[in-house]
C-alpha positions in Angstrom: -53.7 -81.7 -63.5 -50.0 -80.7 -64.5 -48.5 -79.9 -67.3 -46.2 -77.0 -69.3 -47.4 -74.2 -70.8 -45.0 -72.8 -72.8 -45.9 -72.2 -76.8 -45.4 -68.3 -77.8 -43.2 -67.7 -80.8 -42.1 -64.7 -82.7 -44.4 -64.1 -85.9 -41.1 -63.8 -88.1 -40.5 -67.8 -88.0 -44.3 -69.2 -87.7 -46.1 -66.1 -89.7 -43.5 -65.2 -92.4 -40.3 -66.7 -93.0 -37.0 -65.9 -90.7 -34.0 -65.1 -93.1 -31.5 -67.0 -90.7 -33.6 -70.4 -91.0 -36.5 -72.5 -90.5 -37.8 -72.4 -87.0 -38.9 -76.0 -85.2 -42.4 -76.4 -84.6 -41.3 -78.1 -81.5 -39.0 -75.1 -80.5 -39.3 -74.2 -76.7 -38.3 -71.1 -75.6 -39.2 -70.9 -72.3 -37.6 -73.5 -69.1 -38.6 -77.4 -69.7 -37.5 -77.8 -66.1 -39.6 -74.7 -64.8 -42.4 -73.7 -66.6 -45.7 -75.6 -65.2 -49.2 -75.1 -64.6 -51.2 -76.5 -61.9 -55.1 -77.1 -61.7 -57.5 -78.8 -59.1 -61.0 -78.0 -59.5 -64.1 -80.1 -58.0 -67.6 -79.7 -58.6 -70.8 -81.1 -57.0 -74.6 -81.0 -57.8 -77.7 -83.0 -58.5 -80.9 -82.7 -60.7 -84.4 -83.2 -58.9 -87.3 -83.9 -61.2 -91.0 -84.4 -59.8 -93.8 -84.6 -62.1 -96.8 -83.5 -60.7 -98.8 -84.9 -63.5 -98.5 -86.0 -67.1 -99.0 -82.3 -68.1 -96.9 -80.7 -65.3 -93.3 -81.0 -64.0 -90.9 -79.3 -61.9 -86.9 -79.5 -62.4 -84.4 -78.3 -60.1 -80.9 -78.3 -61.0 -78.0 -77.5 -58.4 -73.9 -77.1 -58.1 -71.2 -76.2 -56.7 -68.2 -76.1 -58.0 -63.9 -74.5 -57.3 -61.2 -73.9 -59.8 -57.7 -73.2 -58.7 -54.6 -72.7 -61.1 -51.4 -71.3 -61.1 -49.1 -71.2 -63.5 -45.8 -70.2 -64.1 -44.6 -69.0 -67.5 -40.9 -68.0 -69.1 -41.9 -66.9 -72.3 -40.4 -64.7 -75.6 -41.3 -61.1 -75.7 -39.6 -59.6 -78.0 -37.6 -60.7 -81.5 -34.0 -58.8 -81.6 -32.8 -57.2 -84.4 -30.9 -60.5 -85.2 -34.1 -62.5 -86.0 -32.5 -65.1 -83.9 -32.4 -63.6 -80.0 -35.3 -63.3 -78.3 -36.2 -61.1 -74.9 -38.1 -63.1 -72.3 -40.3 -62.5 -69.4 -41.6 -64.7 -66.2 -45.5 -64.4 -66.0 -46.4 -66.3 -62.8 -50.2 -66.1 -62.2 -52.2 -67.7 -60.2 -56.4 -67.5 -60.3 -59.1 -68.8 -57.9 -62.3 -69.3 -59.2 -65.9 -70.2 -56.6 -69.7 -70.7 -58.6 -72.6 -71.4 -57.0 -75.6 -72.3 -59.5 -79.2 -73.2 -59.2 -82.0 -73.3 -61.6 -85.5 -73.8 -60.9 -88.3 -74.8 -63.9 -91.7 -75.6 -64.7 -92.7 -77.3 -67.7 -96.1 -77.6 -68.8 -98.1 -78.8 -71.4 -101.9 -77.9 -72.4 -104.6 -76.5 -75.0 -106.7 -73.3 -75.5 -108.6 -74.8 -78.5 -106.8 -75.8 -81.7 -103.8 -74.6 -80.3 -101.3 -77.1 -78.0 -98.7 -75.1 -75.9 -95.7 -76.0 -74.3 -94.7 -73.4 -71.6 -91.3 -73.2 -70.0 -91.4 -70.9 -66.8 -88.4 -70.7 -64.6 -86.0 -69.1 -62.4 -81.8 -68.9 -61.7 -79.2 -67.5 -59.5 -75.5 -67.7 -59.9 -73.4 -66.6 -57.3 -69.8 -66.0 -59.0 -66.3 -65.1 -57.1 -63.0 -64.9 -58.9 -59.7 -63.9 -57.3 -56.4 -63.1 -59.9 -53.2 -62.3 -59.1 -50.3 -61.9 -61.5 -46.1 -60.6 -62.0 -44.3 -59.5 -64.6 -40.4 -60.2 -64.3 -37.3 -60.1 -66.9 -35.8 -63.5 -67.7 -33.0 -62.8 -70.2 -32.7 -63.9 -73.5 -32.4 -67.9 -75.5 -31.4 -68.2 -79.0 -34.1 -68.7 -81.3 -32.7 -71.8 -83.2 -30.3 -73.1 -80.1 -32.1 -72.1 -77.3 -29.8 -73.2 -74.1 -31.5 -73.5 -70.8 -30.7 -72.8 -67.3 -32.6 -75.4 -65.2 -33.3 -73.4 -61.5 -31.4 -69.9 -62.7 -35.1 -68.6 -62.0 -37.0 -68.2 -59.1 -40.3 -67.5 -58.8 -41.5 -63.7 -57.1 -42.4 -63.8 -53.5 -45.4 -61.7 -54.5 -47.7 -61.2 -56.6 -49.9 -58.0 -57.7 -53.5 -58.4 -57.3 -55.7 -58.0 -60.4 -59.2 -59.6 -61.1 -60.9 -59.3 -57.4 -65.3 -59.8 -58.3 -68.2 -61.4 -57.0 -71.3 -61.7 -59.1 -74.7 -62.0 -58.4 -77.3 -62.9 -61.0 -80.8 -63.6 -61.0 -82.7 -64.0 -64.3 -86.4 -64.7 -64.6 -87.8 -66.3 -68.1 -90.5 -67.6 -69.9 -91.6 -69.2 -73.1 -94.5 -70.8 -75.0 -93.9 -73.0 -77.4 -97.3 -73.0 -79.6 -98.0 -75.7 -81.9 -100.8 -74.6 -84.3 -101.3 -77.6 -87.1 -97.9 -77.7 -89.1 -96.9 -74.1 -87.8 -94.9 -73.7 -84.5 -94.9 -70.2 -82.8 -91.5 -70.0 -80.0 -92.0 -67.0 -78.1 -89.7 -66.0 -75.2 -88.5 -63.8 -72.5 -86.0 -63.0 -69.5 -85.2 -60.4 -66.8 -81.9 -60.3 -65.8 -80.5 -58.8 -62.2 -76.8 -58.6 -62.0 -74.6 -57.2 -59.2 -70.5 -56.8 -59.5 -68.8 -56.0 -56.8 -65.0 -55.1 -57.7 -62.8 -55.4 -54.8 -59.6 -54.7 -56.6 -57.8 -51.8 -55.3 -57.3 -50.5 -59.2 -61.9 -50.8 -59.5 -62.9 -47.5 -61.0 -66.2 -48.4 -59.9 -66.3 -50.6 -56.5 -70.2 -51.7 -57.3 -72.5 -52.0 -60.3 -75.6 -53.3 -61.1 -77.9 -53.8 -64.2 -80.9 -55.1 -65.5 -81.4 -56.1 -68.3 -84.9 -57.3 -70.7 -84.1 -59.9 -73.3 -86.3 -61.6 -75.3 -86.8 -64.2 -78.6 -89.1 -65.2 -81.5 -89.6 -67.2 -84.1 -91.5 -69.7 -86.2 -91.4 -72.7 -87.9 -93.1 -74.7 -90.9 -93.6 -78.6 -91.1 -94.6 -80.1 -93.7 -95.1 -83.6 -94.8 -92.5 -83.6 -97.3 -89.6 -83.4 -94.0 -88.9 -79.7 -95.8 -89.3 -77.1 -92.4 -88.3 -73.4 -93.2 -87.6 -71.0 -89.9 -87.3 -67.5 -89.0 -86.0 -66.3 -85.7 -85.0 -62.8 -84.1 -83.3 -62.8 -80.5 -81.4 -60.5 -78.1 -79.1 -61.7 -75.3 -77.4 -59.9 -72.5 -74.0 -61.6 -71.1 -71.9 -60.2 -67.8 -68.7 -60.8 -68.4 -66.0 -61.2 -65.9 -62.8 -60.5 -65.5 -61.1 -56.5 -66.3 -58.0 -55.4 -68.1 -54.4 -55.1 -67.9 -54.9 -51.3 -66.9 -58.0 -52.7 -64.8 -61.3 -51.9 -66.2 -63.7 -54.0 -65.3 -65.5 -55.6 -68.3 -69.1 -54.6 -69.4 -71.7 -57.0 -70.0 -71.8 -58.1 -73.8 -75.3 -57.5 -75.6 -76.3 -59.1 -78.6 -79.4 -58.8 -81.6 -79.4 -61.9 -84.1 -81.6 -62.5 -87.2 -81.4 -65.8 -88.8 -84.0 -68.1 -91.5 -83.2 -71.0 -92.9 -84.7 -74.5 -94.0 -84.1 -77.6 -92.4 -85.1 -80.8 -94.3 -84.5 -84.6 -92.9 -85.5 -86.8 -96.2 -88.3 -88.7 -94.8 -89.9 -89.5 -98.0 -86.3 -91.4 -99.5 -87.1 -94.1 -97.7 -85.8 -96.3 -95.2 -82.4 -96.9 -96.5 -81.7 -93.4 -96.6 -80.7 -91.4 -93.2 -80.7 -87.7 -94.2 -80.5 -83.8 -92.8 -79.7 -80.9 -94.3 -79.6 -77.2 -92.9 -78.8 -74.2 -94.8 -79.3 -70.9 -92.9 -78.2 -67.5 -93.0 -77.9 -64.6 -90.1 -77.1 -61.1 -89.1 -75.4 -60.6 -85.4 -74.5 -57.6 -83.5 -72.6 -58.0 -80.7 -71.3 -54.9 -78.0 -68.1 -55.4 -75.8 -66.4 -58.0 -77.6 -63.3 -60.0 -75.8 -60.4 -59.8 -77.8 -56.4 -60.6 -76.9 -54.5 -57.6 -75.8 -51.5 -57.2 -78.8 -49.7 -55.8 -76.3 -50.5 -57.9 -73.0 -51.3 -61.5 -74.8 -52.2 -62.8 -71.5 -55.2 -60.4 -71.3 -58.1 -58.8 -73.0 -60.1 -56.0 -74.3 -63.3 -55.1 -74.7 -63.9 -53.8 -78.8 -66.9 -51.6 -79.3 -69.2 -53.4 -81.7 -69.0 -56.4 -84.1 -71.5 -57.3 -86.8 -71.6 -61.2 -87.9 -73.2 -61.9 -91.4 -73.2 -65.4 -93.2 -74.5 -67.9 -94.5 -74.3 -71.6 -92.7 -75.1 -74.7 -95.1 -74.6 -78.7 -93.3 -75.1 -82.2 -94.4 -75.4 -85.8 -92.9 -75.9 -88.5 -94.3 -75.9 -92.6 -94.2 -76.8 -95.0 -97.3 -78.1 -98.4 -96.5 -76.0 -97.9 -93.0 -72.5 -98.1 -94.2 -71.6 -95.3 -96.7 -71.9 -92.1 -94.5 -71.3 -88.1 -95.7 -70.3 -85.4 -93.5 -70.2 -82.1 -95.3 -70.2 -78.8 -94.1 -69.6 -74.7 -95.3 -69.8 -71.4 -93.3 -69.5 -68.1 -95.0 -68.9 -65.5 -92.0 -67.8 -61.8 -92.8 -67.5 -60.9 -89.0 -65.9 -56.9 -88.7 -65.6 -54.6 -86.3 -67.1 -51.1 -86.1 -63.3 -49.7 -87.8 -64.3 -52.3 -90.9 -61.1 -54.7 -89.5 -62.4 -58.1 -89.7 -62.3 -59.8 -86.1 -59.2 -61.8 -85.6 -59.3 -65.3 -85.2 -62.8 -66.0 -87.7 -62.2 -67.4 -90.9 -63.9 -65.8 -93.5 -64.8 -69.4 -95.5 -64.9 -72.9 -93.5 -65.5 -75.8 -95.3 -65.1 -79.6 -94.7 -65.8 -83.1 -96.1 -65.8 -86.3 -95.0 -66.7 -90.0 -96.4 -66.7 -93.3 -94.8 -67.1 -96.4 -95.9 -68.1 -99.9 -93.8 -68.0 -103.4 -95.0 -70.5 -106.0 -93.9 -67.3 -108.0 -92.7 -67.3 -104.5 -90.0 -63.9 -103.5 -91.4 -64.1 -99.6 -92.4 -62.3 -96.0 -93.6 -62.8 -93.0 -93.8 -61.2 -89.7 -95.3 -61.4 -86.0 -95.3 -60.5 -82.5 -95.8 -60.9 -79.2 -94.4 -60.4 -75.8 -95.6 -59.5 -72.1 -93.8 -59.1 -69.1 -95.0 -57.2 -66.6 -94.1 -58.5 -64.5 -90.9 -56.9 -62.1 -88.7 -54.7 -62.3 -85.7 -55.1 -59.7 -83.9 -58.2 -56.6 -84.7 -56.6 -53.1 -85.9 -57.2 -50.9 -88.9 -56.5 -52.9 -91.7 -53.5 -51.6 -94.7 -51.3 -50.6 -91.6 -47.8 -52.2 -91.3 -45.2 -53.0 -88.9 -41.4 -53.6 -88.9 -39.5 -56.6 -86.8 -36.5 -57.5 -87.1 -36.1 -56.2 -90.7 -39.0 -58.1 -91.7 -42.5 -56.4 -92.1 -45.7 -57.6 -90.7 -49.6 -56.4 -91.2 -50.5 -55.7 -88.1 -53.4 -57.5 -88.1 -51.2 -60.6 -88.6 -52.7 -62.5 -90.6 -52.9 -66.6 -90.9 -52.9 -67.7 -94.4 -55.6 -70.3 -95.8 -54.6 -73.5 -94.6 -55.9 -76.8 -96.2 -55.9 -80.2 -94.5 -56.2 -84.1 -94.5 -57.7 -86.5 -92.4 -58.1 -90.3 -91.9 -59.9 -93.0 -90.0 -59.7 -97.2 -89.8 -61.6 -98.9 -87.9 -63.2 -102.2 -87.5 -66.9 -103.2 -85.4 -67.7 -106.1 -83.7 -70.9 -106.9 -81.6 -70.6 -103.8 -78.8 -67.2 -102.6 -80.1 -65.2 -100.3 -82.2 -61.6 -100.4 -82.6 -60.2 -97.3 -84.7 -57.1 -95.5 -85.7 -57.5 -91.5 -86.5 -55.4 -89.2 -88.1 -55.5 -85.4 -88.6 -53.4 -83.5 -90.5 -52.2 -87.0 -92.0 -49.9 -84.9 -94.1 -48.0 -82.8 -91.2 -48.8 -79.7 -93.0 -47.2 -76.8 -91.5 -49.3 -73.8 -90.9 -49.5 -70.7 -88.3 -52.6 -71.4 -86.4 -53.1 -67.7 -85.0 -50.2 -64.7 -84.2 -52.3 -62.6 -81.2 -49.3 -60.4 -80.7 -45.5 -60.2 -82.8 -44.1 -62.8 -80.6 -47.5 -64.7 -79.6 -47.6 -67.4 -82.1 -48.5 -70.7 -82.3 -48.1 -73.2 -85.2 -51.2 -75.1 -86.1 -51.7 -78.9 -84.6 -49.0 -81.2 -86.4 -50.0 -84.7 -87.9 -51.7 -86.3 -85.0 -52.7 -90.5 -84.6 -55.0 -92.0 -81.9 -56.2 -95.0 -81.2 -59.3 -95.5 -79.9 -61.2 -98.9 -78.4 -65.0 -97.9 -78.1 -67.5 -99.7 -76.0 -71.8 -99.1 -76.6 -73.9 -100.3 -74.4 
């Protein structure tokens, strides 16, 4: 795979307003001719099942798999005092990636008494090696609104500095029941984790490290004849994470608690005309060592201390006598860090709507909207400020609320579906996220795709 990678543009053009003019949302301010990226990645595996009996069966799934890239990136740094000339830098990078997965499980299924179980028992082993390498070069300056190029003015360094150099080893060991007791079902869960890092980067503060780690779920759920089933769950999860950053600290692993209880309900008793499910839930999530885009290196990350996630989730599906059909959908999150910034990139409301209609004859629309609110860029203490090129900036940067349209046409025959979809049927233009003061990317323009669909 090939293609350009270019897209980073100054937050005084996308974010706020420039006072010398309107930026182009097609503006490129790298090199056309030199900027690229190129991937090849391959992957092999299989799945072995053997059932030993109706009550017992073993699964084995295996694979292999590479992932090679490098890229080569002129991009804009830095906004001059102009509001039209912009610094650039060259940011080749090139990243090798090996994974070696297996898991192992045993499913079975029987009774002590009134009570039928269904017991997952298993075992895993990843074996993960990443290689990075990456350089940081000057690359002049373009013109904001004129930008001229200089087609093979550039050339590429001869080396590059070595940065993300680990191999990881995990094992994990888990089980769970699943216990079915009349209308009431019991999920109870559990898993060991073994996990070795071996940092072979020559900036490693700490060449080797290891942890454990006990994780573990439960929760319960209510049937009831009416298709009404109300839940309560609690987990915890442990996550290695790979990679380090700019300054080259290895990442810690990410650990997690979550609450959630909802009620699910799937209108069974509306009758056969009517195909309906409905969720509303709500939740509370912790999460430790948090990945977030480095303001100041936007092609790496940081770890943030701790984030708490609380909301509430609400969804809707539905189809009348199979041809009107309702898509609907809200999430409340209020997702902050342990400073009280909310975490960049997570809208604080997300909601969306969408209708379609089909005529006997098979010809059909369809239209909706969905809503954003305003969320963060980039995770700092919120109320601070910034100045760039005369224009001042929160530096949280954040993307207004953004409303938007879409469409669909189509028409069925026997085994087909021929369609035409549109998003953003209105070419709205919006800032889709700022993760640094010249790191910012407008939101996907009006897009139209034709589709030919064939079911078998």
């Amino acid at each position: 795979m090939e293609g350009d990678t270019n897209g980073f543009l100054p937050a005084v053009g996308v974010l706020v307003d420039n006072p010398v003019g309107k930026v182009r949302r097609g503006i490129n301010l790298g090199e056309p001719d030199y900027n690229f990226y190129r991937r090849r990645q391959w992957g092999l595996g299989y799945e072995l099942t053997h059932r030993f009996s109706s009550a017992a069966k073993f699964t084995q799934n295996l694979r292999w798999g590479e992932y090679h890239e490098y890229q080569q990136i002129i991009y804009g740094a830095a906004l001059g005092a102009d509001n039209r000339t912009v610094t650039r830098n060259n940011f080749p990078f090139k990243d090798d990636t090996l994974q070696f997965t297996v898991d192992n499980r045993l499913d079975l299924d029987f009774a002590t008494g009134p009570i039928e179980h269904h017991v997952l028992v298993g075992f895993d082993y990843r074996n993960y090696r990443e290689a990075s390498a990456f350089s940081f070069t000057p690359a002049g300056t373009i013109d904001l609104f004129d930008p001229v190029y200089s087609p093979g003015a550039y050339i590429a360094p001869t080396t590059l500095t070595g940065s993300t150099d680990q191999r990881l080893k995990q094992k994990g060991l888990y089980l769970q029941d699943q216990a079915r007791i009349g209308n009431l079902i019991l999920t109870l869960s559990g898993r060991q984790d073994w996990v070795k890092t071996d940092n072979y980067a020559a900036t490693a503060a700490i060449p080797v490290s290891k942890q454990d780690k006990f994780t573990w779920r439960a929760g319960a759920t209510h049937l009831t004849e009416a298709g009404i089933a109300p839940y309560v769950s609690y987990a915890t999860s442990f996550q290695p994470v790979v990679g380090q950053t700019f300054a080259g600290a290895a990442f810690k692993p990410s650990q997690g608690k979550q609450w959630e209880a909802g009620v699910k309900y799937d209108a069974r008793s509306l009758g056969d005309n009517i195909e309906l499910f409905a969720t509303a839930a709500v939740y509370r999530i912790k999460q430790s060592n948090v990945l977030v885009t480095d303001p100041d290196n936007p092609f790496f990350q940081l770890q943030t201390g701790e984030v708490v996630s609380k909301g509430v989730e609400l969804e809707l599906v539905t189809r009348i006598h199979k041809q009107f059909s309702v898509n609907a959908s809200y999430t409340y999150n209020d997702a902050k860090n342990e400073m009280g910034a909310r975490v960049a990139a997570q809208p604080q409301h997300k909601a969306s709507l969408f209708a379609d209609y089909t005529h006997r004859s098979g010809l059909g629309a369809g239209a909706g909207v969905r809503y954003l609110s305003k969320s963060n860029g980039v995770v700092a203490l919120p109320g601070e400020y910034t100045t760039t090129g005369g224009v001042t900036l929160l530096t949280t940067l954040p993307s207004p609320s953004t409303t938007l349209f879409d469409a669909t046409l189509h028409y069925d025959i026997p085994g087909w579906r021929f369609a035409i979809n549109g998003s953003n049927i209105f070419d709205k233009r919006y800032a889709g996220r700022c993760s640094g003061e010249t790191s910012c990317f407008f939101g996907q323009s009006r897009q139209i795709i034709g589709t030919a669909t064939k079911s078998f």
